[in-house]
C-alpha positions in Angstrom: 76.8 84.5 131.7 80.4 83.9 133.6 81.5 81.7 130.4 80.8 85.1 128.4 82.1 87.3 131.1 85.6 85.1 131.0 85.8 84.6 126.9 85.7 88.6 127.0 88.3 89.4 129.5 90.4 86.7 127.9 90.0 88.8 124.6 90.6 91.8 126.2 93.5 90.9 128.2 91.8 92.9 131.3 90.1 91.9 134.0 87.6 94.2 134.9 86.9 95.5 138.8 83.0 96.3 137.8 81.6 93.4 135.8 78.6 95.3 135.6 80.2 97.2 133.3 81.1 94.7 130.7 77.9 92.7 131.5 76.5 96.3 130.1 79.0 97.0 127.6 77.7 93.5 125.9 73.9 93.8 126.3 71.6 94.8 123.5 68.8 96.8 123.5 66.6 94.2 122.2 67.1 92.4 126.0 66.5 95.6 127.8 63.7 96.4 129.3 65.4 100.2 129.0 67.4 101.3 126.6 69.3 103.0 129.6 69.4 99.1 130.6 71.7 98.6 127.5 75.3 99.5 125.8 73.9 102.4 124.2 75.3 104.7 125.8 78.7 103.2 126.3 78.7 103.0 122.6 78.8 107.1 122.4 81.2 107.9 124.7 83.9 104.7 123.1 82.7 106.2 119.7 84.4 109.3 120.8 87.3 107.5 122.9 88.5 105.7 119.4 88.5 108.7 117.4 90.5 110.7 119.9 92.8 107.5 120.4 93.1 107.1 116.4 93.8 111.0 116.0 96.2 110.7 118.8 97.8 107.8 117.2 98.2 109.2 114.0 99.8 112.5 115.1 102.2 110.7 117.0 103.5 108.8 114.3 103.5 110.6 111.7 104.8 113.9 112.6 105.5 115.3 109.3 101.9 114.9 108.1 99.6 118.1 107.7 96.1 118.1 108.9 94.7 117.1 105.7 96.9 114.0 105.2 95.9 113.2 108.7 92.5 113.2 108.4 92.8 110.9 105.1 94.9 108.2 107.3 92.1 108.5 110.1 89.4 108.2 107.0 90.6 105.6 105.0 91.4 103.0 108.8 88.8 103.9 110.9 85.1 103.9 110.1 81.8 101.5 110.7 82.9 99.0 108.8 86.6 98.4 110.1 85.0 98.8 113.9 82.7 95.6 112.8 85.6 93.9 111.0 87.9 94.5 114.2 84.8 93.1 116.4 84.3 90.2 114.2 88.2 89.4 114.1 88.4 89.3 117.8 84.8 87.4 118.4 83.4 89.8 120.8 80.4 89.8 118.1 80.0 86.1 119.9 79.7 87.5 122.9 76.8 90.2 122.2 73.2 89.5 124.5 70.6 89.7 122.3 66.7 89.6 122.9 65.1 86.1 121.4 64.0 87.3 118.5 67.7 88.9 117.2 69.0 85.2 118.6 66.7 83.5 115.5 69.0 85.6 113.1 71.3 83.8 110.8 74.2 86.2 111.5 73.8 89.7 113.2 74.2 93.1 111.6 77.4 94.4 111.1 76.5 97.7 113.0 76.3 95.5 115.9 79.8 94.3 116.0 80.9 98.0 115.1 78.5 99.1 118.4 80.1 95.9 120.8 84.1 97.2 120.2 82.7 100.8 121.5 80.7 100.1 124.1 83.7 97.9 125.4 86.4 100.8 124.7 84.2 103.1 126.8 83.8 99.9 129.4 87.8 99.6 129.5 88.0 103.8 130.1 85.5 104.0 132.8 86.9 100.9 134.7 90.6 101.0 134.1 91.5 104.4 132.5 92.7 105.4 128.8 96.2 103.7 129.0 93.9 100.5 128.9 92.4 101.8 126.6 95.4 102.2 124.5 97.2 99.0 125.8 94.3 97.1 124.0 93.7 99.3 121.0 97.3 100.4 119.6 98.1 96.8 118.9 94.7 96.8 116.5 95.0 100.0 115.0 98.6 100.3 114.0 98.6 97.8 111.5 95.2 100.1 109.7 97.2 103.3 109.7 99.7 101.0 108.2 97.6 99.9 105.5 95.9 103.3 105.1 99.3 105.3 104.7 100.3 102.6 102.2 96.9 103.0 100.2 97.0 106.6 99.6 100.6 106.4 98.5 98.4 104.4 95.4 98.6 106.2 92.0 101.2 109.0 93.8 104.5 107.8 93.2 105.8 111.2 90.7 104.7 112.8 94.9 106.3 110.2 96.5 109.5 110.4 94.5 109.8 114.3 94.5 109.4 114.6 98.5 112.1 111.5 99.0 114.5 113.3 96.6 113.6 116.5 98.4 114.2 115.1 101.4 117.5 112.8 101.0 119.7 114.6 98.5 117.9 117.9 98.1 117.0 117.6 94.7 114.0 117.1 92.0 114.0 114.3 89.8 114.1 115.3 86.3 111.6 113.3 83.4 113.6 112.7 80.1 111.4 111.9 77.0 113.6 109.3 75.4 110.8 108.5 72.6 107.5 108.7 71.6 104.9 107.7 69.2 101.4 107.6 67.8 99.3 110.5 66.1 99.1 113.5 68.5 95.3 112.6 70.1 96.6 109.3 71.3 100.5 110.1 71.4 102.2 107.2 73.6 105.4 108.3 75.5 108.9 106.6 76.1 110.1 108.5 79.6 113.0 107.5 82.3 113.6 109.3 85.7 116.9 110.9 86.2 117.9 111.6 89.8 121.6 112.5 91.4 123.1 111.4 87.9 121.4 108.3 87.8 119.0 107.5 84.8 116.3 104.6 85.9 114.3 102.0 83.9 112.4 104.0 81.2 109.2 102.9 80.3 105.9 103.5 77.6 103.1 105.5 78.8 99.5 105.8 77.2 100.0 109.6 78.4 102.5 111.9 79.3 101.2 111.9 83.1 101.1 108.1 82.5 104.6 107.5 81.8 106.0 109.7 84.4 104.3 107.7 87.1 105.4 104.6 85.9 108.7 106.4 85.4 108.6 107.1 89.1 107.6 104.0 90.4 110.2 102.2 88.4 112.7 104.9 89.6 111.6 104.0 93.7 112.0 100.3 92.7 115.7 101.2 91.5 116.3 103.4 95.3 115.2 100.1 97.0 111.7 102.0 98.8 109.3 99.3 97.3 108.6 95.8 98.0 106.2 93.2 95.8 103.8 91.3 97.8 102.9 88.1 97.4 99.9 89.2 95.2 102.1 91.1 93.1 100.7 94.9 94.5 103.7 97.7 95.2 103.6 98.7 98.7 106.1 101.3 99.8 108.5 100.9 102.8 108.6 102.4 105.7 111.2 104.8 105.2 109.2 105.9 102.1 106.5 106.5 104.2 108.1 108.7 106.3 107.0 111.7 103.7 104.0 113.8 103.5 101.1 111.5 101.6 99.8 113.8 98.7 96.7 113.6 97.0 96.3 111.4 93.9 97.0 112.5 90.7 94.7 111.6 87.8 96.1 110.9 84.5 94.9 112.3 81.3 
């Protein structure tokens, strides 16, 4: 039990004063003779500690985001799944006590690696208080808000261009047709962004609202607020990100 007791505080970074508390924040029902006896109820009270940390976390950083484009950010990096993944990632799913007949298991549920990272977050809170809390979680999350801002910017750039230009130069970018072609239930269209007295890279479109956002991404690319990955995916940058993130746009 000490080897376990040591691998988690390692992970953690925190040496707790009650052990009891992370030898219960680790222990399964399926070993408990009670299932007061277990991390149960440490995994409500972390459940709620994370959400209030994440919605914390979010309104700090992003302070020109409205309460709906917060709760997408909070939606799309925080949930079940990403608690499990997070668990997994950092091996405290190793660490979890199990009765004998959960030990005969191939590999555990996922909702038990989701239940371990709460039941520690509420260990951490009651033992060292929520700047521990935060000292060991803001490192993990950041990176997810990251991801999640940069995913619902997906599919948005016309948005993304008009509240930059709005922003920057106080202006709209105007959408020239230069061309287009095909019979008028399947029209294709040729369209380039002009912004500030700059025309960008025109491009075809299978639609009007097609063309536009390529129009717009190609016009970002030209102000320098995109990278490529490796993998060849956009991802905006940071100072892109600074704007509101607006809802997606469907195309005809």
């Amino acid at each position: 039990m000490q080897d376990i007791r040591d691998k988690a505080q390692e992970i953690l970074g925190y040496a707790f004063n009650d052990i009891d508390l992370l030898d219960l924040a680790l222990r399964h029902a399926s070993i408990s003779e009670s299932r007061l006896d277990s991390n149960e109820r440490l995994e409500f009270l972390g459940d709620a500690i994370l959400g209030m940390i994440v919605c914390e976390r979010i309104f700090m950083r992003f302070p020109t985001y409205l309460e709906g484009e917060m709760t997408k950010i909070k939606s799309l990096a925080v949930s079940r799944k990403i608690c499990a993944k997070i668990a997994i990632q950092l091996g405290l799913d190793q660490l979890i006590i199990v009765g004998k007949g959960m030990q005969t298991q191939a590999k555990l549920p996922q909702s038990l690696a989701a239940a371990v990272l709460e039941s520690i977050i509420a260990a951490l809170y009651i033992d060292g208080g929520m700047q521990v809390v935060r000292d060991f979680l803001e490192p993990l999350l950041d990176p997810l808000l990251d991801e999640a801002v940069q995913s619902g910017h997906q599919h948005n750039f016309k948005s993304v261009l008009q509240q930059h230009a709005q922003r920057t130069i106080g202006a709209s970018p105007c959408y020239r047709i230069l061309d287009e072609k095909g019979p008028d239930h399947a029209k294709a269209f040729y369209i380039a962004v002009e912004l500030n007295g700059n025309q960008f890279e025109p491009c075809w479109g299978k639609s009007k609202k097609a063309a536009e956002q390529q129009a717009a991404l190609n016009a970002l690319h030209g102000l320098g607020l995109t990278e490529i990955l490796e993998d060849g995916a956009t991802r905006m940058k940071p100072e892109a990100s600074l704007v509101h993130m607006p809802d997606s746009e469907e195309e005809e």
